[in-house]
C-alpha positions as CSV (number, residue, x, y, z in Angstrom):
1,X,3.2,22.1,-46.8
2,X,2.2,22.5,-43.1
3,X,4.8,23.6,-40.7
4,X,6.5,21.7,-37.9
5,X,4.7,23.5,-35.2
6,X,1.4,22.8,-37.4
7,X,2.1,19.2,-37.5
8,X,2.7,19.5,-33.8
9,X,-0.4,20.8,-33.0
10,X,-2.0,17.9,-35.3
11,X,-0.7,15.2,-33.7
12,X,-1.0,16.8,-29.9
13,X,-5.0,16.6,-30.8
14,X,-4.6,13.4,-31.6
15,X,-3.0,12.2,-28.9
16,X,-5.5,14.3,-26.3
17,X,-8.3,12.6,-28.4
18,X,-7.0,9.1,-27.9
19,X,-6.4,9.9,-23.8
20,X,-9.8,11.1,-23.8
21,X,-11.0,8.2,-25.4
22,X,-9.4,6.0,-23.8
23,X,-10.5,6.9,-20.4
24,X,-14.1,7.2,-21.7
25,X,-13.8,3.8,-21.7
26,X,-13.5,3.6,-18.1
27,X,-15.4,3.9,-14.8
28,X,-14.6,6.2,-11.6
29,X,-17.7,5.7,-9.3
30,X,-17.1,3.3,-6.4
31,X,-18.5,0.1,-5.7
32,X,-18.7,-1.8,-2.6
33,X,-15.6,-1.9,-0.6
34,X,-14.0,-5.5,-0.4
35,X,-12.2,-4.5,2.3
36,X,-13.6,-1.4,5.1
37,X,-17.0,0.2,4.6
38,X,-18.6,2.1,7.2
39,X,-22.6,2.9,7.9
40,X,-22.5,6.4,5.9
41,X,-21.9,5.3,2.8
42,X,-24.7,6.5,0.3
43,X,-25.6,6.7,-3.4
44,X,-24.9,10.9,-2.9
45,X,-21.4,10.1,-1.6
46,X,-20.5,7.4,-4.2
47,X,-21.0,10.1,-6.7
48,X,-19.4,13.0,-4.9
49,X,-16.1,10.8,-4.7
50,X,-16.5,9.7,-8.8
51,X,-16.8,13.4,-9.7
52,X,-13.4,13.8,-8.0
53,X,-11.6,11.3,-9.1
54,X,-12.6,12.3,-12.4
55,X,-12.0,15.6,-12.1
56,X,-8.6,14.7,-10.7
57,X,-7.4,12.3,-13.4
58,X,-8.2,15.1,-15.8
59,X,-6.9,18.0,-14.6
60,X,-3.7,17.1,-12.3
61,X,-0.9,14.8,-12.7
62,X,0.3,11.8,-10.3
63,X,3.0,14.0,-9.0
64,X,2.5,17.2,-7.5
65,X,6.1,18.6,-7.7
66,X,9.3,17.6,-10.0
67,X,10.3,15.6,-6.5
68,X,7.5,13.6,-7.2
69,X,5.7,13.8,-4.6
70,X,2.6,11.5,-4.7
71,X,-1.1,13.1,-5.6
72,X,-3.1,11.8,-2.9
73,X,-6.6,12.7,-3.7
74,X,-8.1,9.3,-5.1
75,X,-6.2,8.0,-1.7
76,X,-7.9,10.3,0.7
77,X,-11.3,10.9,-0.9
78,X,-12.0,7.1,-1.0
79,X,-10.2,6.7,2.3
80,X,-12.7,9.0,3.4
81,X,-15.4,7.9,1.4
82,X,-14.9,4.3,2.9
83,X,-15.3,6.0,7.0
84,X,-19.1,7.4,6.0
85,X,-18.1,11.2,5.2
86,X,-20.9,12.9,3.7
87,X,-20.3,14.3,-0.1
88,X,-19.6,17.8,1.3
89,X,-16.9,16.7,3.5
90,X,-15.5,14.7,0.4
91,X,-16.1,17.6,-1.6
92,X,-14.1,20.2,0.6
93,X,-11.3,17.7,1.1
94,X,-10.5,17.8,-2.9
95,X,-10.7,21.6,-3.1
96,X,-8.6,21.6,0.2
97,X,-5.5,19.6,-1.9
98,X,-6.5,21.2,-5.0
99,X,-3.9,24.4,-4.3
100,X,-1.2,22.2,-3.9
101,X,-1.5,19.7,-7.0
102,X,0.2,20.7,-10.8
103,X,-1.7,20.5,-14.1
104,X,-2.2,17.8,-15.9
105,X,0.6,17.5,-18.7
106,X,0.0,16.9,-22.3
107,X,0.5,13.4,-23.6
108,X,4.3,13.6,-25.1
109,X,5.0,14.0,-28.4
110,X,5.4,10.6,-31.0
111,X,4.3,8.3,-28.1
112,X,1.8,5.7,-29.1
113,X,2.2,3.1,-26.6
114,X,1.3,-0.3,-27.5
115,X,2.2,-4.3,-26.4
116,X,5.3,-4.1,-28.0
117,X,7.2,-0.7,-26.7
118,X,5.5,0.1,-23.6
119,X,8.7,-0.1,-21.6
120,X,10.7,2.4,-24.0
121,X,9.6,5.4,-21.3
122,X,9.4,4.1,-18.3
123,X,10.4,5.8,-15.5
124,X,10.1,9.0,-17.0
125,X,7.3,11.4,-15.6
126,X,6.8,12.8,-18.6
127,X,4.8,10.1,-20.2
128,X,2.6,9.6,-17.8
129,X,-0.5,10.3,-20.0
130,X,0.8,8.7,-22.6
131,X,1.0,5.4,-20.0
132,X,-2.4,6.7,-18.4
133,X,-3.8,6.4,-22.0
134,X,-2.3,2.6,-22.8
135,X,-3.3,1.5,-19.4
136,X,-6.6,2.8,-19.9
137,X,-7.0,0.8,-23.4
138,X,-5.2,-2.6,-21.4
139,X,-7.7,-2.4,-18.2
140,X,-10.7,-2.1,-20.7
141,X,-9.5,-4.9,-23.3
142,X,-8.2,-7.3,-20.5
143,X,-10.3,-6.3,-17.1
144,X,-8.7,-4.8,-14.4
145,X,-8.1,-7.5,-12.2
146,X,-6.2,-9.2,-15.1
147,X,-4.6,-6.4,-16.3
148,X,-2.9,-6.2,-12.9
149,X,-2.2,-9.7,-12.8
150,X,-0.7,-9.7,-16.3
151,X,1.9,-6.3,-16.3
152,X,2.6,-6.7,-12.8
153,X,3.1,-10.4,-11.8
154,X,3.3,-12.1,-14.6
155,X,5.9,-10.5,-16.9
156,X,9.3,-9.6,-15.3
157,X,9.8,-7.1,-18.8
158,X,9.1,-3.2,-17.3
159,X,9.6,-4.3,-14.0
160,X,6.2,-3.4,-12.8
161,X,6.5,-5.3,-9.3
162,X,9.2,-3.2,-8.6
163,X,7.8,0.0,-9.2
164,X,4.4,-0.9,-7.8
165,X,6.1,-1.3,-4.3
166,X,8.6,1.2,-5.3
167,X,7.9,5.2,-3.5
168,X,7.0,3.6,-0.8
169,X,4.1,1.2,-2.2
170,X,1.9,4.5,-3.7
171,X,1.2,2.5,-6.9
172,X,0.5,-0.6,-5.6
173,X,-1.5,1.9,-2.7
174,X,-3.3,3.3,-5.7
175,X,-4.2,0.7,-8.1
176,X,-5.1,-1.5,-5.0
177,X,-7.4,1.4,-4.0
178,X,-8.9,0.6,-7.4
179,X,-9.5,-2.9,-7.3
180,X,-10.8,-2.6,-3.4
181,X,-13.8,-0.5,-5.0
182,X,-14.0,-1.6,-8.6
183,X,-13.1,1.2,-10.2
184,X,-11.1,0.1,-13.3
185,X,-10.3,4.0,-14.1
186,X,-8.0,4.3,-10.8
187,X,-6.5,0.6,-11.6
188,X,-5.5,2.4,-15.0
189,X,-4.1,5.2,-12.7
190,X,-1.9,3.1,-10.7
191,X,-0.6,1.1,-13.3
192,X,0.3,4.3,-15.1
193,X,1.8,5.3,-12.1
194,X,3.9,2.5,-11.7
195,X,5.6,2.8,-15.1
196,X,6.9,6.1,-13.8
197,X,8.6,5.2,-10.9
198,X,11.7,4.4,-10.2
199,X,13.6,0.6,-9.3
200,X,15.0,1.1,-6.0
201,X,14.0,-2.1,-5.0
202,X,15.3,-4.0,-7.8
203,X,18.2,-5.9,-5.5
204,X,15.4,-7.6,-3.6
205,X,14.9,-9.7,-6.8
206,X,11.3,-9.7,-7.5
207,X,11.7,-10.7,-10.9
208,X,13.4,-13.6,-10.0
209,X,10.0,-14.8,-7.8
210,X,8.1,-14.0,-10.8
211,X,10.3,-16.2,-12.8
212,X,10.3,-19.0,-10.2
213,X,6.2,-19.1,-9.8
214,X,6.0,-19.1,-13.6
215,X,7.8,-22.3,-13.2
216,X,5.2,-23.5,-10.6
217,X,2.2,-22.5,-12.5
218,X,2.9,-24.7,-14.7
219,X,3.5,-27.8,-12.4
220,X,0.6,-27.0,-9.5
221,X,-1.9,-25.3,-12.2
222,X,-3.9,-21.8,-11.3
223,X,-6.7,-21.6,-9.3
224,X,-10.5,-21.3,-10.8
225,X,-10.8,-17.6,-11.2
226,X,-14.7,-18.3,-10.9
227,X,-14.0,-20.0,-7.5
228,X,-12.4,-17.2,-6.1
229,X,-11.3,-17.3,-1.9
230,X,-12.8,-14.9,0.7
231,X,-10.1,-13.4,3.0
232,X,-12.4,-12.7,6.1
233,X,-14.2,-15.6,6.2
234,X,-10.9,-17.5,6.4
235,X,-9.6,-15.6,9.1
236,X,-12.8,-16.2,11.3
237,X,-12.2,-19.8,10.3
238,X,-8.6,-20.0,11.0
239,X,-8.8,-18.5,14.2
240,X,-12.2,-19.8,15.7
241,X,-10.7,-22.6,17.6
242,X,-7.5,-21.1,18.3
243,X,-5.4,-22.2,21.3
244,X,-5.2,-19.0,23.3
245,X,-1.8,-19.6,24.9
246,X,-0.2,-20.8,22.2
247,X,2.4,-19.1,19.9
248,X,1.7,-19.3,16.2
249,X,4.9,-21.1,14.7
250,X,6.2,-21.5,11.3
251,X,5.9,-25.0,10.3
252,X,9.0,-24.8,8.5
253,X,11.5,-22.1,8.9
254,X,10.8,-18.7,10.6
255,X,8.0,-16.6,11.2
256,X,8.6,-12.9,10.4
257,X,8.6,-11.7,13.7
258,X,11.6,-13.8,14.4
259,X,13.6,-12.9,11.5
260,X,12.8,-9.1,12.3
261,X,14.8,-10.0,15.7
262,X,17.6,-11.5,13.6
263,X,17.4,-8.5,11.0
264,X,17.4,-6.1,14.3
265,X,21.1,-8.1,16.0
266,X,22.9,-8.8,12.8
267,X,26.1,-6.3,12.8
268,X,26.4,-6.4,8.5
269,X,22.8,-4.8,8.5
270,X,23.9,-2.1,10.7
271,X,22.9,1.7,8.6
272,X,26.0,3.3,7.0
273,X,26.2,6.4,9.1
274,X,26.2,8.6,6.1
275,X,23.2,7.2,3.9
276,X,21.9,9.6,1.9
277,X,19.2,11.9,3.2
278,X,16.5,11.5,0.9
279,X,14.2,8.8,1.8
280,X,14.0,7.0,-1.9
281,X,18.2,7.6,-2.5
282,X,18.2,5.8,1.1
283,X,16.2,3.0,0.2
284,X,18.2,2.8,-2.9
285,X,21.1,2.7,-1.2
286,X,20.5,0.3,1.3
287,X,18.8,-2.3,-1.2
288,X,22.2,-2.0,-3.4
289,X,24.3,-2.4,-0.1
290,X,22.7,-4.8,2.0
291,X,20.6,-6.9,-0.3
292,X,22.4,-10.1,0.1
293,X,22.3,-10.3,4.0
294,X,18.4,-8.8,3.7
295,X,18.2,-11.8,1.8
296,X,19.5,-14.2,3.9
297,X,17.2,-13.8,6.8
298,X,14.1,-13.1,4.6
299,X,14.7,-16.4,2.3
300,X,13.6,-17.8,5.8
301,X,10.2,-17.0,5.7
302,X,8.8,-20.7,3.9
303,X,6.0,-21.6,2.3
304,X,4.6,-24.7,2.2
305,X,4.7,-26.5,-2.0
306,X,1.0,-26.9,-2.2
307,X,0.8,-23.0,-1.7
308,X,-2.9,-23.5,0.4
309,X,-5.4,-20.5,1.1
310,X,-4.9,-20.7,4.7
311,X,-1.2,-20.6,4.6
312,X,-1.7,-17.2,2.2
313,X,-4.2,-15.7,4.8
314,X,-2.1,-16.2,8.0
315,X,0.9,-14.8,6.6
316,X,-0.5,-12.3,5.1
317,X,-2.0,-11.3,9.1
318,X,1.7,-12.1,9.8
319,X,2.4,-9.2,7.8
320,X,0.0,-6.8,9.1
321,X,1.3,-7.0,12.5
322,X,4.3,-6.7,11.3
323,X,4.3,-3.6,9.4
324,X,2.2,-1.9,12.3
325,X,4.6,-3.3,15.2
326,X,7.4,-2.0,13.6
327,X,5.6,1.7,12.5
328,X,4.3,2.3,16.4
329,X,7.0,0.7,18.3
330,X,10.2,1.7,16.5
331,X,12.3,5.3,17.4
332,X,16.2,5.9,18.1
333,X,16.7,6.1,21.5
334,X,17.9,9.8,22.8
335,X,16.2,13.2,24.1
336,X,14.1,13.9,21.4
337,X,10.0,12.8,21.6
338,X,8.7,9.7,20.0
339,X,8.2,9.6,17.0
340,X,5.9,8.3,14.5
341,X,8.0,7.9,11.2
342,X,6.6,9.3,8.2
343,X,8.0,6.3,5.5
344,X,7.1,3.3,7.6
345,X,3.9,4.3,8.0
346,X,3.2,3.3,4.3
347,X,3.7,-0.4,5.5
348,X,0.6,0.1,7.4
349,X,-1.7,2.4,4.8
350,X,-0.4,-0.5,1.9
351,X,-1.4,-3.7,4.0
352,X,-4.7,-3.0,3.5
353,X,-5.1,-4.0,0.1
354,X,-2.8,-7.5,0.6
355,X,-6.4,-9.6,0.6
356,X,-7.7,-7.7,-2.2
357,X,-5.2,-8.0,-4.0
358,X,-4.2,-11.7,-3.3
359,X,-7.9,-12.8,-4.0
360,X,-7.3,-12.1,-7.2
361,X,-4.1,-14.1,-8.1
362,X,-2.7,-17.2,-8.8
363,X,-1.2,-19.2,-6.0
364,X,2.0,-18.5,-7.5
365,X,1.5,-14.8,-7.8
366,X,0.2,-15.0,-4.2
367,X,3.4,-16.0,-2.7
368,X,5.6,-13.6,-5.3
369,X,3.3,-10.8,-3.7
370,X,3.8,-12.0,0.0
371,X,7.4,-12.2,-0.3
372,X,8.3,-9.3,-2.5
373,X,6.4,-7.0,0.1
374,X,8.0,-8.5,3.2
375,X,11.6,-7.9,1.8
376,X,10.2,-4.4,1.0
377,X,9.2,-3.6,4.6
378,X,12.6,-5.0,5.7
379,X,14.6,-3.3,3.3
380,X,12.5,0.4,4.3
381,X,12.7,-0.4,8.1
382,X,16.6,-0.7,7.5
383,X,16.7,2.6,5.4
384,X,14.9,4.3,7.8
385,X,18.1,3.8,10.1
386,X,16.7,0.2,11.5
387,X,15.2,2.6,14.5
388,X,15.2,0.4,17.7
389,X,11.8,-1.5,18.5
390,X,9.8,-0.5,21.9
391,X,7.6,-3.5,21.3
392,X,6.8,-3.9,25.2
393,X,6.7,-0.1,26.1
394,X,4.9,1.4,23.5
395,X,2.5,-1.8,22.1
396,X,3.0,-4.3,24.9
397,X,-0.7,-5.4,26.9
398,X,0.8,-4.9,30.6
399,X,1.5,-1.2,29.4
400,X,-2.2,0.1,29.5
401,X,-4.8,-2.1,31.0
402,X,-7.8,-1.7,28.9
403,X,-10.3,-4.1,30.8
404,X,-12.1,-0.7,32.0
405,X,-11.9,1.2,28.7
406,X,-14.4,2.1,26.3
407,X,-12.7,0.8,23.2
408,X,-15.8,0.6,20.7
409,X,-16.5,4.6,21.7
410,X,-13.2,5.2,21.4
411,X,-13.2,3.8,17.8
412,X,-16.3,5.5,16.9
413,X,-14.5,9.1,17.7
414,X,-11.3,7.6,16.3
415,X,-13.1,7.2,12.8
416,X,-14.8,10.4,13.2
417,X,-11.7,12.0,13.4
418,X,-9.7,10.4,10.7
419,X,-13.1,11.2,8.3
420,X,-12.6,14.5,8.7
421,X,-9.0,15.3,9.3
422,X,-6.8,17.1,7.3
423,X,-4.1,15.4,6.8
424,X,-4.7,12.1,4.3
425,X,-2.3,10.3,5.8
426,X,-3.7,10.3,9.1
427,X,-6.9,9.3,7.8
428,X,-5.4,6.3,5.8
429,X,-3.6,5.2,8.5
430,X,-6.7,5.0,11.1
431,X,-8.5,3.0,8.0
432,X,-6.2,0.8,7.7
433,X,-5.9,0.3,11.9
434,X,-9.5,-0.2,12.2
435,X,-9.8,-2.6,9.3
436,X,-7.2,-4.8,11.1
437,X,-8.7,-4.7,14.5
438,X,-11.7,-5.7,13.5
439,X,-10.0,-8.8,11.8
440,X,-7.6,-9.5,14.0
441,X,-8.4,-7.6,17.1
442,X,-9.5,-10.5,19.0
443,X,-6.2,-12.4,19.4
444,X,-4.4,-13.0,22.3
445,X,-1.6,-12.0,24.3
446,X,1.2,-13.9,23.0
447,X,0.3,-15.3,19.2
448,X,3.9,-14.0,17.9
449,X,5.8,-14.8,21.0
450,X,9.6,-15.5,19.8
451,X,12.9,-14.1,21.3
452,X,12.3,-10.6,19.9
453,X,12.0,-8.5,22.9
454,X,8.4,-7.6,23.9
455,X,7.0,-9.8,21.3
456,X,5.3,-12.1,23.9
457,X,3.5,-8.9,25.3
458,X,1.7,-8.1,21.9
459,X,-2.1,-9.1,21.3
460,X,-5.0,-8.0,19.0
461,X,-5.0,-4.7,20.9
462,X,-1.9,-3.4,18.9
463,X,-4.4,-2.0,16.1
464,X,-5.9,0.2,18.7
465,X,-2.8,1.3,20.5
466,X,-1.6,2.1,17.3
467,X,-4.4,4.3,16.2
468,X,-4.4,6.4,19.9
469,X,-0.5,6.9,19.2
470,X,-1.6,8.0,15.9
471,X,-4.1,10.5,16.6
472,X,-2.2,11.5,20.0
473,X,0.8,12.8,17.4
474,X,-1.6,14.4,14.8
475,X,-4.5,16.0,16.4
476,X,-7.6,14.8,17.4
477,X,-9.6,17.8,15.7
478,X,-8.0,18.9,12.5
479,X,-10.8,19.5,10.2
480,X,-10.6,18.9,6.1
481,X,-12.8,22.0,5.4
482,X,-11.2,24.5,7.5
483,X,-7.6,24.1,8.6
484,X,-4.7,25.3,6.6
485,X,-2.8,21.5,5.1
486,X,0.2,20.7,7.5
487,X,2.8,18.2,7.6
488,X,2.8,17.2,11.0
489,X,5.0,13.7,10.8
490,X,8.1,15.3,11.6
């Protein structure tokens, strides 16, 4: 009769054997970028960055430390990837972040994870390649773009919305990462990744939103998944024949930049002086303490019924100048430098992938998406001690005149440096920045002009002023392949 330790060692091969098989399924090269691609790009570098991310989902787990703090190789290779950097740069990046990362852990023990009891585990670390190997089966039986839609906005059961935008967006970062370049083995990732985080955000109610656009699906029908909407090209259409003085207004309701200013003067939203340190028990916190009021203002933000294209595009630009105003503008007032804060910063690195991601939904999941992640950057600006906004001084077009500046050189260096710096979140964050200014970058003073101090002194520039600020706090010249990893955000 074998032993317990024999049977252990049976059924440990088994399970290795299924990951492995499961993820054999599964492809890790890049494909074009629906997003940002840069001249650079190259059949050697595509192939550089899918021998990391292989390597990487083998050997190293999704947290580096029992704090789980995020792996971000996949992020910053294809990050980098995306800016033009050769295979070598991509290469020395991985072995830079290699030191840091811990070993891969073996799938746990009398977990077979199937339809019916894939939410027995979650949030629990432990199992996440046991998750990594069900996601890995689901994303090759269903697709990855489906797989997504299904477990994340179309079920409220493993609250997978939650988690997604939960750590500060790094699934929903991750797995959007995957669909940006196709790569249904990193959309496995981030799922995976997703059932082991934590619910802080579960008192914004996203599964209510799911529950409600159930409901609509069924009255207004889902769009043609064959006739699928292209993000850019509406933008360029939305905005060709703009009215250059005019303020963009909500047609019912209020636009986000207003509700920030109510969020900013309401007394009941004011930080408890003793939150808890830690960023995630902070967010916690503040979700389970001010929810209802968050609630209140954010309800505001309307949709129209029919749920059109165009109404999903510009609010989801709404968004991206939110999340960016309120990472470069906002600091407590006192002696200490400005700061650039570490957390919010994830509002700008996540926006990225809204229109990759929203291309790919229902019109009901598009709205439950739009919603759930403005009440999450609400919720995290609050957490973060609602830090005052310096929209005018520190974003505002009067502050620097750029009429005599070089601003595609300065992009060009910009890029350069954020390709090969060595810090990831630097380089995700001058991505993102560029991404946005070429999409938005041409609007004009004014377009968010509401009662929120220095709002009516913001224009397309803001993406650019952003990524100076950026680079002015990290470094200019801290390269990938040489420089001993820092943490410079604080």
């Amino acid at each position: 009769m074998a032993t317990a330790s024999t049977d252990d060692r049976a059924e440990m091969q088994n399970l290795n054997a299924l990951l492995k098989k499961s993820l054999s399924f599964l492809n890790f090269k890049p494909g074009p970028s629906s997003a940002f691609l840069m001249p650079g790009v190259s059949a050697a570098s595509a192939e550089a960055t899918r021998a990391v991310l292989t390597e990487n989902t083998e050997k190293y787990h999704c947290f580096f430390n029992d704090m789980h703090f995020h792996n971000h190789i996949a992020h910053h290779v294809l990050a980098m990837y995306s800016l033009g950097a050769p295979p070598a740069l991509i290469k020395a990046a991985f072995e830079h972040e290699v030191p840091e990362q811990r070993p891969a852990l073996p799938p746990a023990l009398g977990k077979i994870f199937d339809e019916k009891n894939w939410t027995i585990h979650l949030g629990d670390d432990k199992y996440y390649p046991n998750y990594l190997s069900f996601f890995s089966t689901e994303v090759a039986r269903l697709g990855a773009v489906d797989a997504v839609d299904h477990y994340v906005f179309r079920q409220t059961e493993g609250d997978m919305l939650n988690r997604s935008l939960g750590g500060v967006y790094h699934p929903m970062i991750h797995w959007g990462y995957g669909l940006e370049f196709s790569i249904d083995g990193v959309v496995a990732e981030g799922l995976a990744i997703a059932a082991v985080h934590s619910t802080e955000l579960s008192k914004l109610q996203f599964n209510h939103l799911i529950k409600i656009s159930q409901e609509v699906s069924s009255v207004i029908g889902d769009d043609n998944p064959n006739n699928k909407p292209n993000f850019q090209a509406t933008v360029q259409q939305l905005r060709l024949h703009e009215v250059a003085s005019r303020a963009r207004r909500a047609s019912e309701g209020l636009t986000a930049f207003e509700i920030l200013n109510r969020v900013a003067n309401d007394p009941q939203l004011e930080p408890p002086q003793n939150r808890p340190s830690d960023p995630i028990a902070s967010l916690a916190d503040t979700c389970e303490k001010k929810s209802d009021k968050m609630l209140h203002w954010t309800d505001q933000w309307h949709f129209q019924p029919e749920l059109h294209w165009n109404e999903i595009v510009s609010k989801t630009e709404e968004l991206c100048w939110l999340a960016v105003a309120i990472y470069a503008s906002s600091y407590q007032d006192g002696p200490s430098p400005y700061q650039l804060d570490f957390f919010l910063l994830h509002g700008v690195t996540s926006c990225i992938f809204l229109p990759t991601i929203l291309q790919n939904l229902s019109k009901a999941s598009q709205k439950v998406l739009l919603t759930s992640y403005f009440r999450s950057v609400i919720a995290l600006w609050i957490s973060r001690g609602r830090p005052p906004l310096h929209l005018s001084q520190e974003l505002g077009a009067k502050n620097m005149d750029l009429h005599e500046v070089d601003i595609s050189k300065n992009w060009q260096a910009m890029i350069s440096s954020a390709m090969t710096h060595s810090d990831e979140h630097t380089t995700k964050t001058i991505r993102t920045l560029a991404w946005a200014s070429q999409l938005f970058g041409r609007a004009s003073q004014g377009v968010y002009a509401c009662e929120l101090p220095g709002s009516g002194e913001l224009d397309g520039s803001i993406f650019y002023r952003a990524a100076l600020k950026t680079l002015d706090k990290q470094g200019w010249k801290r390269d990938a392949r040489t420089e001993t990893r820092a943490f410079l955000w604080y």
